[in-house]
TORZA-990618 format. One line per field, with one value per residue (C-alpha): z, y negated, x. Coordinates in steps of 0.05 Angstrom, whole numbers, plus 5000, padded with zeros to 4 digits. Example, Ala and Ser with C-alpha at 12.3 -4.5 7.8 and 13.67 -1.06 7.14 Angstrom:
2
w = [5156	5143]
v = [5090	5021]
u = [5246	5273]
***
This chain:
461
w = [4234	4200	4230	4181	4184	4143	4149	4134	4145	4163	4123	4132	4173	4175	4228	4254	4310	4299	4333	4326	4341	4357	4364	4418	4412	4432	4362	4324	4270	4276	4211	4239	4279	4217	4170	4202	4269	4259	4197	4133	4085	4125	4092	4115	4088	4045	4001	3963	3938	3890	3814	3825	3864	3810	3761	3792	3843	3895	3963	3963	4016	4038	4056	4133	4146	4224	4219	4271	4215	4216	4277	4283	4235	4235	4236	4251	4272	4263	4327	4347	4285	4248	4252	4192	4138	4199	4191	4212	4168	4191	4234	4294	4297	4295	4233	4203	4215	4153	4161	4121	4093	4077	4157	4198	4269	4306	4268	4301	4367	4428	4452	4523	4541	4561	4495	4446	4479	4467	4390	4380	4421	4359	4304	4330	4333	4255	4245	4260	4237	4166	4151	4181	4194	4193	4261	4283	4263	4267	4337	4328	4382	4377	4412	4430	4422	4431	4453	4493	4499	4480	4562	4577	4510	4500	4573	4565	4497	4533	4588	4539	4502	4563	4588	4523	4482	4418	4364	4291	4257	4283	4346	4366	4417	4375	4421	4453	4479	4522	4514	4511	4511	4510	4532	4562	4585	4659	4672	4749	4807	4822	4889	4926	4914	4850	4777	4729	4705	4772	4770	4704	4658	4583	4562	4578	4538	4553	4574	4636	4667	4711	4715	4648	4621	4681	4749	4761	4740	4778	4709	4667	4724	4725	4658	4633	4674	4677	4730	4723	4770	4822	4844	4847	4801	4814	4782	4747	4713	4707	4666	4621	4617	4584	4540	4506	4494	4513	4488	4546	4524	4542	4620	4624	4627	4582	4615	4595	4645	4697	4760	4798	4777	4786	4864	4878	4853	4894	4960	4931	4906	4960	4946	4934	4883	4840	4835	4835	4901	4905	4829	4805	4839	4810	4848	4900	4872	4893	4860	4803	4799	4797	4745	4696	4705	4678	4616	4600	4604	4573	4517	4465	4442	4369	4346	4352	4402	4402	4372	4439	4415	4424	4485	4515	4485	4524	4594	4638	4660	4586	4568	4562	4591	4526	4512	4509	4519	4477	4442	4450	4421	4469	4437	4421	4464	4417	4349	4312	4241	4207	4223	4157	4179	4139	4092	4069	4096	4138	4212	4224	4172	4173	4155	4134	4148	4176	4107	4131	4198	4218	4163	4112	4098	4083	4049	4089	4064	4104	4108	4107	4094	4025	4051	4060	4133	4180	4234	4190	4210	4277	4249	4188	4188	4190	4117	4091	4039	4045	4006	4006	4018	3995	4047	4070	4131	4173	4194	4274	4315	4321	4362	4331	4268	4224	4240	4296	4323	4350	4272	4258	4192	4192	4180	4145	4113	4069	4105	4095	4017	4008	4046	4005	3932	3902	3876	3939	3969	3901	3914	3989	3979	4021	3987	3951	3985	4052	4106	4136	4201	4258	4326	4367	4409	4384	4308	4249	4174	4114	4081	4076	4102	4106	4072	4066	4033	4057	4075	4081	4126	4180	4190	4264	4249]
v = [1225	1215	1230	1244	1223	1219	1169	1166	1102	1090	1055	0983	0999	0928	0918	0992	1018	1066	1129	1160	1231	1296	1363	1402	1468	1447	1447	1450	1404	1346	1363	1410	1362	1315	1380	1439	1394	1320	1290	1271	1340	1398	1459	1516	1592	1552	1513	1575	1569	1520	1518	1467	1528	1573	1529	1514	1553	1489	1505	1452	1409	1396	1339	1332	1282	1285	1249	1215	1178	1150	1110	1103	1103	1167	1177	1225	1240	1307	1319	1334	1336	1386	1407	1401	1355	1309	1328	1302	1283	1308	1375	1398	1391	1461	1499	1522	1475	1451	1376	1352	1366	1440	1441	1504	1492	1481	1427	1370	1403	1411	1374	1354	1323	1252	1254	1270	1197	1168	1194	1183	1104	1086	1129	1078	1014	1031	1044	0981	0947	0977	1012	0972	0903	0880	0909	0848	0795	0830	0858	0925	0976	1024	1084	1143	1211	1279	1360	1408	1400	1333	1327	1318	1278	1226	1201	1192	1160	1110	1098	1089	1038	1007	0996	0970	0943	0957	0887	0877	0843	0771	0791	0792	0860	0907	0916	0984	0996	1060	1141	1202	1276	1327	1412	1383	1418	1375	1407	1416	1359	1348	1385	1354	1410	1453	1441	1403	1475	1507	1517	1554	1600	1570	1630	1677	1670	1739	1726	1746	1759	1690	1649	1632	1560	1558	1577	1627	1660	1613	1574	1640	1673	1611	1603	1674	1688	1616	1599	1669	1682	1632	1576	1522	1533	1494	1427	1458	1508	1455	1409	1474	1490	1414	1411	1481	1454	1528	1535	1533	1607	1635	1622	1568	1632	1658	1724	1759	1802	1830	1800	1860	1853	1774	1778	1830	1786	1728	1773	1811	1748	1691	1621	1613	1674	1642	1571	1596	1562	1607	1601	1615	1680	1725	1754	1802	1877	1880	1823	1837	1908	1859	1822	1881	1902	1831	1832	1895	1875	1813	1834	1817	1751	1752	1818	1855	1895	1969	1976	1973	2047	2080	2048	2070	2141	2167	2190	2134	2158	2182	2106	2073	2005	1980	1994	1930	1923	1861	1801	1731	1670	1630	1559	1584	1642	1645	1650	1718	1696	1753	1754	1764	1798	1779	1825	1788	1851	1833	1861	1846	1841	1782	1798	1716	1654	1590	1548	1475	1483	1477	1445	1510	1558	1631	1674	1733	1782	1771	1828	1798	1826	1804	1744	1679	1672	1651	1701	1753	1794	1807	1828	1871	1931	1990	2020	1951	1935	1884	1844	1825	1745	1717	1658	1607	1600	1554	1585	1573	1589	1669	1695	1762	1754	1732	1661	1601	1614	1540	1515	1504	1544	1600	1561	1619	1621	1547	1503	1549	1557	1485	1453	1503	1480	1439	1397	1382	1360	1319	1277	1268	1249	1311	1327	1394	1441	1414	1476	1464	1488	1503	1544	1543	1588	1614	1635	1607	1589	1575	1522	1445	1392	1340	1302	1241	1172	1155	1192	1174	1183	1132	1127	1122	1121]
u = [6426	6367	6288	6241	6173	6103	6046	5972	5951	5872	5840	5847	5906	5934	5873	5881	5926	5987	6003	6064	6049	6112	6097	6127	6173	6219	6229	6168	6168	6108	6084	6038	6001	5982	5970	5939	5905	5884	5904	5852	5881	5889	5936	5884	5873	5815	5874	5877	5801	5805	5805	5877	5901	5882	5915	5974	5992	6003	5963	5902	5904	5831	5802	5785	5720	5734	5807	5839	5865	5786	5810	5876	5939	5985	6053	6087	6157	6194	6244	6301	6344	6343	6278	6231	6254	6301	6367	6446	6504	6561	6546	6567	6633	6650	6690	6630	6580	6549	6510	6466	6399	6414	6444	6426	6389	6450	6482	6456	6495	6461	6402	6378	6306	6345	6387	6322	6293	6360	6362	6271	6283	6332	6276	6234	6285	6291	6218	6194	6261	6258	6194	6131	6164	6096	6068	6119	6065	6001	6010	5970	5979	6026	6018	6058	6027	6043	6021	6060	6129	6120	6091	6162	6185	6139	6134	6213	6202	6155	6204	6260	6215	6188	6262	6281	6224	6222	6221	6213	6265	6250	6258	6191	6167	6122	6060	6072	5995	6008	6025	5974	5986	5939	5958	6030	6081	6100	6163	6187	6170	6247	6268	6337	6393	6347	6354	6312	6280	6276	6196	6191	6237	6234	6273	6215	6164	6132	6058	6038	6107	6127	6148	6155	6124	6097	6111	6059	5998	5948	5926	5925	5881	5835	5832	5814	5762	5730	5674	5645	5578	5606	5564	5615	5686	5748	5767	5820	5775	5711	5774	5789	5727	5695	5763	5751	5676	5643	5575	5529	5501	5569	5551	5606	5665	5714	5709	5772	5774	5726	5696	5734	5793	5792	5773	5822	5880	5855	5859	5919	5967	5984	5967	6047	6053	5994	6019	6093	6125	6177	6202	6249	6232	6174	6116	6119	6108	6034	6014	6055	6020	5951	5971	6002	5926	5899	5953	5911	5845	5859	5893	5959	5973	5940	5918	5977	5941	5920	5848	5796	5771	5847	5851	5775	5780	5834	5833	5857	5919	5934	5937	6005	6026	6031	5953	5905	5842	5834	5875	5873	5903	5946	5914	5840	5813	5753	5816	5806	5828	5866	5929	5979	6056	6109	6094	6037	5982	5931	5921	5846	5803	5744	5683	5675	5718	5698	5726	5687	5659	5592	5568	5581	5533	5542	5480	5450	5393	5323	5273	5209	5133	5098	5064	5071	5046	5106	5079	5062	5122	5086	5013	5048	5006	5054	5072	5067	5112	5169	5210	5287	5290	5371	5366	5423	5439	5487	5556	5559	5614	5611	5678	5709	5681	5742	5742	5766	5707	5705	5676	5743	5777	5836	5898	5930	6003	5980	6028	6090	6065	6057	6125	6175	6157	6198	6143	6118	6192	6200	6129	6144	6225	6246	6323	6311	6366	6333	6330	6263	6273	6210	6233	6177	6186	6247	6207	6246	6210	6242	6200	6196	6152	6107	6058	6015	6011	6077	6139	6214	6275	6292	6373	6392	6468]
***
């Protein structure tokens, strides 16, 4: 078995900490993380603006002045095998499993959470063993890092290390500093006589129907309408509200759906239907009713929703349950990047994109009078002729105008373009028939991954 993983190193990195960093899924390769969220060169729908682009096709990946990589070493790991460029030898065991690079998802067999910490505790064993003996000596931290399902991987990666200390090949402990996860999946507080997954279905992954990732719609209710006009919100929406950073002008609430609806599903739902005390079993039909009523006004997931006007022009009994009001994006409520199908067309159309955050400029046309006085717009007797001003002006965060909305840019189809060329497996040491495999949330894409200044294969045989 082999775990694949790619570095950028800070620089000075032999003074700098490490953090080895896994996406979730399960199954979502890591490479994400380092290219399309944190890392210096980001894979965005601005790689293809470039005259190297132009000239060589290759996706550019663009350079990212707010790095972690400006603090911190990166590494990261892609996990379980065979996801991304990780892979196993010898397959499955079954007639037509096929191991090795070119392996399809199931050829590593099945995983559970306990034997993904077995399999990552040895990536690591090796990592330090073979790859950066010299975090031996020099003692930098090492951290453990991770997003969403990695809630439940890398606290068992930590307990597996923590239980069995990692040591560089003198013998000596690497200095394991601590763990960090940020949007984590918790899975289920154990319960005598109920299995591990008994709070949540992972099979579901319809919104709005629970439980599903979680256990009922308590956080989804809090979360998409925010504090709203009350005086006082809860700690868990104060906590969503800091991490999402909402501009002050938006009254500090996401407002998804309306103040109606909200109060009637927090006298309509019991305390156990919202935070899911009875899971595995759903809702009662009342509250379900309720909450079939916020999946409309808060929209589809994306924009594969029906277009607001089809859904206000009709009478209201005329509109089918399928019908949204709106669209959201399950990681960025302010997202509304065009989204492209597989056929390449794009669903919503932007207006502009957000290519370097705040600090880009797009050009607008300015009426102003034929003077030079700042106020004269206000004294500008009427009839007075104007003049067309070209001025720049800075791109701020505008939600539902074609862009992140958060001064962050449209990711785009980059990462897919850039991992399946076979120049870009040669330069990182990926084996060229590699199947480059991502199933979060059950999606599967053909292309193959990673980049940075380093990237190799650690062998945990």
């Amino acid at each position: 078995m082999f775990f694949h993983y790619i570095c950028a190193m800070a620089p000075g990195w032999r003074e700098k900490p490490l953090a080895l960093w896994y996406n979730g899924g399960p199954g979502a390769p890591s490479t994400y993380g380092l290219f399309q969220e944190f890392g210096p060169f980001l894979l965005t729908a601005a790689s293809y603006s470039t005259p190297a682009y132009r000239a060589t096709g290759v996706p550019t990946p663009r350079f990212n002045p707010w790095t972690w990589a400006n603090l911190t070493s990166l590494c990261e790991i892609d996990s379980p095998a065979p996801m991304g460029a990780s892979y196993c030898t010898e397959g499955n065991g079954t007639a037509d499993s096929v191991g090795g690079p070119a392996g399809d998802p199931y050829s590593c067999g099945p995983w559970t959470d306990h034997s993904t910490a077995a399999a990552n505790h040895k990536a690591h064993a090796a990592f330090f063993r073979d790859a950066f003996p010299e975090f031996e000596a020099s003692q930098q931290p090492v951290t453990l890092v991770g997003e969403s399902y990695a809630g439940v991987y890398v606290p068992l990666f930590a307990d597996a290390w923590l239980a069995d200390p990692i040591v560089g090949p003198k013998g000596k402990e690497i200095n394991f500093y601590g763990f960090a996860v940020g949007d984590g999946f918790p899975a289920c507080i154990p319960q005598p006589g109920k299995p591990v997954d008994w709070c949540v279905n992972l099979e579901n992954v319809e919104f709005f129907r629970y439980p599903n990732a979680l256990p009922g719609p308590h956080w989804d209710v809090e979360f998409f309408h925010g504090c709203g006009t009350q005086p006082r919100c809860s700690l868990e929406t104060v906590a969503l509200w800091a991490a999402s950073r909402t501009p002050a002008t938006h009254d500090r609430r996401h407002s998804q759906m309306s103040e109606e609806l909200y109060r009637r599903i927090k006298a309509g739902c019991t305390a156990g239907e919202l935070l899911g005390k009875a899971a595995p079993l759903p809702p009662g039909d009342r509250c379900r009713g309720l909450l079939e009523e916020m999946a409309r006004e808060v929209g589809a997931f994306h924009a594969r929703a029906a277009p607001l006007q089809s859904c206000l022009s009709s009478p209201a009994a005329a509109v089918p349950p399928p019908c949204q009001v709106g669209f959201f994006h399950a990681y960025n409520l302010f997202e509304a990047c065009p989204v492209e199908e597989d056929s390449g067309s794009v669903v919503l159309q932007a207006t502009r994109r957000m290519i370097s955050g705040s600090s880009a400029s797009r050009r607008r046309r300015d009426e102003r009078p034929n003077s030079h006085h700042r106020d004269a717009a206000v004294s500008c007797p009427l009839g007075h002729r104007r003049r067309q001003h070209v001025v720049s002006v800075p791109v701020l965060p505008t939600p539902g105008d074609g862009d992140t909305g958060l001064g962050a840019p449209c990711l785009g189809s980059a990462m897919g373009d850039y991992f399946k060329l076979g120049i870009t497996k040669r330069a990182l040491g990926i084996p060229a028939d590699n199947n480059f495999i991502a199933l979060d949330n059950g999606e599967r894409a053909s292309c193959a991954g990673g980049h940075s200044a380093l990237s190799h294969s650690a062998n945990c045989e």
